[in-house]
C-alpha positions in Angstrom: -166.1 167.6 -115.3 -166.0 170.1 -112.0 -163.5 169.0 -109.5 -163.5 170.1 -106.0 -160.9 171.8 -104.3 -160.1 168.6 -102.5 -159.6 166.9 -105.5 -158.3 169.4 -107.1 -155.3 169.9 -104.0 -154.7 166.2 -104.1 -154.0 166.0 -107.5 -151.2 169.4 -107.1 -149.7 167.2 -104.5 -149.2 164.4 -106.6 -147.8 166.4 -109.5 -145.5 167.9 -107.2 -143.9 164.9 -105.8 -144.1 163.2 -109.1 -142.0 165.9 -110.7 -139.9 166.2 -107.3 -138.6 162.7 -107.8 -138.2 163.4 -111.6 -136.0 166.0 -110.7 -133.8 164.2 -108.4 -133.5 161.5 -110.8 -131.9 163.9 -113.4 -129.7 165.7 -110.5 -128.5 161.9 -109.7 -127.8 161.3 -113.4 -126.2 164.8 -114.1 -123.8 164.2 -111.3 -122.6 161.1 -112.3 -121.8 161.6 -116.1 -120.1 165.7 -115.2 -116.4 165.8 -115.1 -114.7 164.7 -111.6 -112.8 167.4 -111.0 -116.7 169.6 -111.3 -117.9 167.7 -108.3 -115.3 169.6 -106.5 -114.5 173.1 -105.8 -112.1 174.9 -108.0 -108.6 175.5 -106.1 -107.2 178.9 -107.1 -103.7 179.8 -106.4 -100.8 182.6 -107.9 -97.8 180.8 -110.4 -95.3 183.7 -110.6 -92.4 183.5 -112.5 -89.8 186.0 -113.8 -92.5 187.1 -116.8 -90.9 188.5 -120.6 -90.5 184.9 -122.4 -91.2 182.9 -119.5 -95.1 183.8 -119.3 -95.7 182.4 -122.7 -93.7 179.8 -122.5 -94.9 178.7 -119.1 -98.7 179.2 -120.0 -98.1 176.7 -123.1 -96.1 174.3 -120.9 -97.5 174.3 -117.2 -100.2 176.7 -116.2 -103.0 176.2 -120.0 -102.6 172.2 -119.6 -102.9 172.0 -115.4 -106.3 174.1 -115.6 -107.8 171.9 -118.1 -106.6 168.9 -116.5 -107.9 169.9 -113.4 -110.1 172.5 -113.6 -108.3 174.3 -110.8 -107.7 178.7 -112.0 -104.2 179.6 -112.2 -103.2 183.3 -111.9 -100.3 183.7 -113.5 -98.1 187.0 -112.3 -94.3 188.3 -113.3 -92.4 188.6 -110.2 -89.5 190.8 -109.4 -85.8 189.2 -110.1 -84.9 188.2 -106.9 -87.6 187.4 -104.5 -85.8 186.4 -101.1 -87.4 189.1 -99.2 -90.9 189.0 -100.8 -91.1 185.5 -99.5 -89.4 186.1 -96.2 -91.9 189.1 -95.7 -94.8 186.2 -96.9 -93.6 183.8 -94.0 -93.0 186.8 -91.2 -96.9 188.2 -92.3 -98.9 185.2 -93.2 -99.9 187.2 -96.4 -99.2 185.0 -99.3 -99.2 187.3 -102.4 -97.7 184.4 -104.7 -98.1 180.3 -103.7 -95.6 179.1 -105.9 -92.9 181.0 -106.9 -89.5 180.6 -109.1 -86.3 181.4 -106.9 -82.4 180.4 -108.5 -80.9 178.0 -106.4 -79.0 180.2 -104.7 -82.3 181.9 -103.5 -83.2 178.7 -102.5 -80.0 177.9 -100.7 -80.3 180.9 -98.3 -84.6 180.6 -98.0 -83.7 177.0 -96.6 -81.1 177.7 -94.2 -83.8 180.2 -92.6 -86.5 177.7 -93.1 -89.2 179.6 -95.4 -89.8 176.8 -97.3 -92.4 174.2 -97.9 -91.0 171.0 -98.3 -91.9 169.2 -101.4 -93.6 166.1 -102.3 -91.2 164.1 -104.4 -92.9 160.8 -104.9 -94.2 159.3 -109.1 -91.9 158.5 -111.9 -91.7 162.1 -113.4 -90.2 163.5 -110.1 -87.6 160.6 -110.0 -86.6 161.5 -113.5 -85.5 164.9 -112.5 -81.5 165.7 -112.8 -79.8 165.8 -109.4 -78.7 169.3 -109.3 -82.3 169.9 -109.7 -83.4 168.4 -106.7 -83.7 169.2 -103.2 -86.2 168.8 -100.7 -88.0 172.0 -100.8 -87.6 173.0 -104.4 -87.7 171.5 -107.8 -85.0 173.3 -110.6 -87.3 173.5 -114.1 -84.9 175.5 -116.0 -81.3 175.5 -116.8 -80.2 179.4 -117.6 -76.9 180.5 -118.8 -75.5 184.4 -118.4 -73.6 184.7 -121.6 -71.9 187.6 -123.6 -74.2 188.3 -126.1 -73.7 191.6 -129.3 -74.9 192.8 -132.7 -73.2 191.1 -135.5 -74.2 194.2 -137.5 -71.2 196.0 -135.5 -68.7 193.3 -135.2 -70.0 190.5 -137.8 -69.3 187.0 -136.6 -65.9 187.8 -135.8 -67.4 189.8 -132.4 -66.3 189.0 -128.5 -65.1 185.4 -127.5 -64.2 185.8 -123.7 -64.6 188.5 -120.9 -61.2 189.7 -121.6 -62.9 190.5 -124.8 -65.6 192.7 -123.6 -63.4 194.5 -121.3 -61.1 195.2 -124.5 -62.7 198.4 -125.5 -60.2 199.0 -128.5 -59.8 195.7 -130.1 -64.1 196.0 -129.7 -65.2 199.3 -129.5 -69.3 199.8 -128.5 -71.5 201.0 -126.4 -71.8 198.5 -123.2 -74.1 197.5 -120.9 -73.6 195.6 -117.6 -75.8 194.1 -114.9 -76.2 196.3 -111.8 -76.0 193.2 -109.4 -72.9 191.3 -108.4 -74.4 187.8 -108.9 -72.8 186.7 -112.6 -70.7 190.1 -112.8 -68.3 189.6 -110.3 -67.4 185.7 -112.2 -67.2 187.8 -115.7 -64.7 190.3 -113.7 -62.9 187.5 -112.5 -62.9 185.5 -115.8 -61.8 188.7 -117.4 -58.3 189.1 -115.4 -57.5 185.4 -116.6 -58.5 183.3 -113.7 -59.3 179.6 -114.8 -62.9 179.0 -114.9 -62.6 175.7 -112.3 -60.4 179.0 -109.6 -63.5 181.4 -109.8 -65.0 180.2 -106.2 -64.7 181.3 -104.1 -64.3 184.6 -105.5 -61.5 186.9 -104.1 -64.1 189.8 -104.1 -60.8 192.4 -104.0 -59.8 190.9 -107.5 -62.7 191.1 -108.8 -64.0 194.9 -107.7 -60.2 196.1 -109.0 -61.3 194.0 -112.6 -64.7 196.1 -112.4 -62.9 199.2 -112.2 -61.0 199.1 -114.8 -64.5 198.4 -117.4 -66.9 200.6 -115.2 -65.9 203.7 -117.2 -67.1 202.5 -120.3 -70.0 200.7 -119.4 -73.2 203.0 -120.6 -76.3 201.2 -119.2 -76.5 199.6 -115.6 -79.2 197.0 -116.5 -81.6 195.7 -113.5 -83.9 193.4 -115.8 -83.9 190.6 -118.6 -86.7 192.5 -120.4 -84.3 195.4 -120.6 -81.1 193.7 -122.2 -83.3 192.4 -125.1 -84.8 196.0 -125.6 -81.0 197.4 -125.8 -79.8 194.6 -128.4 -83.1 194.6 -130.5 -82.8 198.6 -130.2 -79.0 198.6 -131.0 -79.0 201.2 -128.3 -75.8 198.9 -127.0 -73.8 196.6 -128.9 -72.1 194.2 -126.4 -74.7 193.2 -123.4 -74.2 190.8 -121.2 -77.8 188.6 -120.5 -79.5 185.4 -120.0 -79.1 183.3 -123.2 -83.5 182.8 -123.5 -83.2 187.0 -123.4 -81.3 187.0 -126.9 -82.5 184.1 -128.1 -86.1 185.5 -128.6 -84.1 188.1 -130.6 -82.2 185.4 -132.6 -85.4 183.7 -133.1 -87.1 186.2 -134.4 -84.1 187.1 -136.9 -82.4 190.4 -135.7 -79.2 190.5 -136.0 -77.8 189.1 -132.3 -75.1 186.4 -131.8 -75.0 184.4 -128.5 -71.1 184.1 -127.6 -71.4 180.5 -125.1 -67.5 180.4 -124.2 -67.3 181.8 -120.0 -70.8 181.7 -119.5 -72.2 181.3 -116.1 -74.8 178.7 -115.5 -77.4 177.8 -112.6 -80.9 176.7 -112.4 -84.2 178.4 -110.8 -87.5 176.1 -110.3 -90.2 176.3 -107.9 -90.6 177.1 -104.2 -93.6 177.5 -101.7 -93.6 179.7 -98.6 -93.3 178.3 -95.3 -97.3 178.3 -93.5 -99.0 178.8 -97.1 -102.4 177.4 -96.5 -102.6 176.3 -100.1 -99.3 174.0 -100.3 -100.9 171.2 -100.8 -102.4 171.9 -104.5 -99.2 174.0 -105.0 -96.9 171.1 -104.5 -99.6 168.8 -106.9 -98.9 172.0 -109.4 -95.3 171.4 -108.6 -94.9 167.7 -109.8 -96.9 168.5 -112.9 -94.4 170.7 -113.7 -91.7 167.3 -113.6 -93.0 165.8 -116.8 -90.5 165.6 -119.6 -93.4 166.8 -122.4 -94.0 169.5 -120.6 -90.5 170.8 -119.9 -90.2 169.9 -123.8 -92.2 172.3 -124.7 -91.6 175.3 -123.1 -88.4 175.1 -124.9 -89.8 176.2 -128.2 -90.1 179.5 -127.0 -88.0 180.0 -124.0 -84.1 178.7 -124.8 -83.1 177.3 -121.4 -82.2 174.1 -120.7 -85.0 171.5 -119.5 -84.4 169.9 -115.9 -85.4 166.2 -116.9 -83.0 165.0 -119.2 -85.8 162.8 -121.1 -87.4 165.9 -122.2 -84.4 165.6 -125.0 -86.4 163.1 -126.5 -89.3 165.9 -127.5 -86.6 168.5 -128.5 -86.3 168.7 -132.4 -82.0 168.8 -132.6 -82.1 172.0 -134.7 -83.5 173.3 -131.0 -81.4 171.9 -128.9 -78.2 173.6 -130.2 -79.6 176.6 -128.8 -80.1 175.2 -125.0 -77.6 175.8 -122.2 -77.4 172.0 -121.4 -76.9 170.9 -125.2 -73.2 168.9 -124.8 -71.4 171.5 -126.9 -72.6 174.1 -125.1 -72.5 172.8 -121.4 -69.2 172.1 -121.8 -68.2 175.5 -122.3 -69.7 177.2 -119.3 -68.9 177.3 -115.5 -71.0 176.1 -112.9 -72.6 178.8 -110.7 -71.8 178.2 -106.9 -75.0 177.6 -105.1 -73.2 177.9 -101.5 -70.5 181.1 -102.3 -73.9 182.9 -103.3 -76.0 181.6 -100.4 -73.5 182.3 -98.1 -72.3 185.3 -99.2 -74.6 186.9 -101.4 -75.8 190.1 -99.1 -71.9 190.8 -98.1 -71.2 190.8 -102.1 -74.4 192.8 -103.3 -73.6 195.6 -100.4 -70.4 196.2 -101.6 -71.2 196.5 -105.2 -74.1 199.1 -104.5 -71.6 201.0 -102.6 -68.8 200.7 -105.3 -71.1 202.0 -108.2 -71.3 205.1 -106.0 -67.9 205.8 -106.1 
């Protein structure tokens, strides 16, 4: 049958609004049964911590689980050792290159006494759980580290280095050495080395412990500036005696090569997460932040990366045959000296300008 074009338009209308409110309908619907964090838009923000072992490990533990809880993207970036004047430079430019950042409590000690930092938002029961050298207002400690004397047991067998006075014996243990080229750790081996007590090394008598350096700086083959590096040299055999981070050789041990983790003297401290002073995106970073508290989570970073986890109930995730291996396990603990947060914070620029202009000598 002919319909007019009258007819014809009303009937368009009336399709049109027929399938207009359809459509909402299923909007309406859509909206309520998609994810909640969908409804809102995706934060984005930079993690960066100090990348070899830690960016796996991290990704498994913190950065993979937070962006499919929330949804939010995580870059996740390696950042240089020590980042004091990277996030001083952040604060002075209002250019924010990383949100949150991992910084050793010493770092943090002198960022807070110039006031670059965020404080942080320590409220829930996984915050509360965190141990007490771990926590202060504006940063939270995630990892407990250890610089240890660490060497090939394909040179010296089992029998190898137990002390600093060891490794500056070059005769009783011949090899080639490498050493740190920064004062923070090397100037409490030099110390430890001329026979002061481990509970005398702060504050350090800086002249005892430059005229200790001298007498090992002849023999010492590589000037290491990285973490990365000293597990190159071991796994290489390039050097034979290295001091290092305990995670840096235990990816070595791990994975079977021949490298033996000497715990006696070591020098322990903690790093965990900071946010610049003025960063716009604080507020998600400092959510990031307590995610990072939760004793899972610390649990299992430590199947890759060997340090020690900041809330103590993570211990209860940690198989034993794993724990052995951590800086905080009792026999280990025990054996190692506390790094001084405030000798480094206070002193730490004096300490690294003399070094650079003793290696010059």
């Amino acid at each position: 049958m002919f319909k007019s074009k009258r007819e014809t338009g009303i009937a368009a209308a009336s399709l049109s609004r027929r399938e207009l409110l359809i459509g909402a309908g299923a909007a309406t619907l859509a909206l309520t049964q998609f994810p909640q964090h969908a409804a809102f838009a995706k934060e984005t923000f930079t993690v960066a911590d100090p990348g070899g072992p830690f960016g796996p490990a991290f990704d498994a533990a913190f950065i993979k689980p937070y962006e499919q809880e929330t949804g939010d993207e995580i870059s996740h970036v390696a950042r240089i050792h020590y980042p004091t004047v990277e996030i001083k430079a952040m604060v002075d430019t209002k250019s924010y290159n990383w949100d949150v950042v991992t910084a050793t409590d010493a770092d943090r000690y002198e960022l807070t006494r110039q006031g670059l930092l965020e404080p942080l938002d320590w409220s829930g029961d996984d915050m509360a759980q965190i141990m007490a050298s771990a926590h202060k207002p504006d940063w939270m400690g995630t990892d407990v580290y250890a610089a240890v004397l660490c060497y090939r047991t394909d040179k010296y067998g089992k029998g190898g280095p137990k002390s600093w006075t060891d490794f500056w014996n070059v005769e009783k243990f011949p090899g080639r050495r490498a050493f740190h080229k920064h004062p923070i750790d090397t100037l409490e081996q030099a110390l430890l080395a001329d026979g002061v007590a481990a509970d005398k090394v702060y504050p350090i008598d800086m002249d005892r412990a430059f005229a200790s350096l001298d007498k090992i700086k002849p023999h010492i083959d590589v000037w290491w500036t990285g973490g990365a590096q000293t597990t190159q040299l071991l796994e290489s055999g390039e050097c034979d005696i290295v001091p290092t981070w305990n995670g840096r050789a235990q990816v070595l041990i791990d994975a079977g090569k021949p490298v033996e983790i000497e715990w006696n003297q070591g020098i322990y401290s903690s790093e965990g997460w900071v946010i610049a002073k003025g960063n716009p995106k604080a507020a998600v970073c400092k959510k990031f932040i307590k995610f990072c508290a939760n004793a899972k989570r610390q649990a299992e970073y430590t199947k890759t990366l060997a340090y020690g986890p900041t809330n103590p109930k993570a211990y209860d995730f940690i198989p034993p045959e794993r724990a052995k291996y951590l800086p905080t396990a009792p026999d280990n603990i025990k054996r190692l000296v506390l790094s001084s947060t405030e000798w480094w914070g206070s002193n730490k620029d004096k300490a690294i300008e003399r070094f650079d202009a003793w290696l010059l000598k």
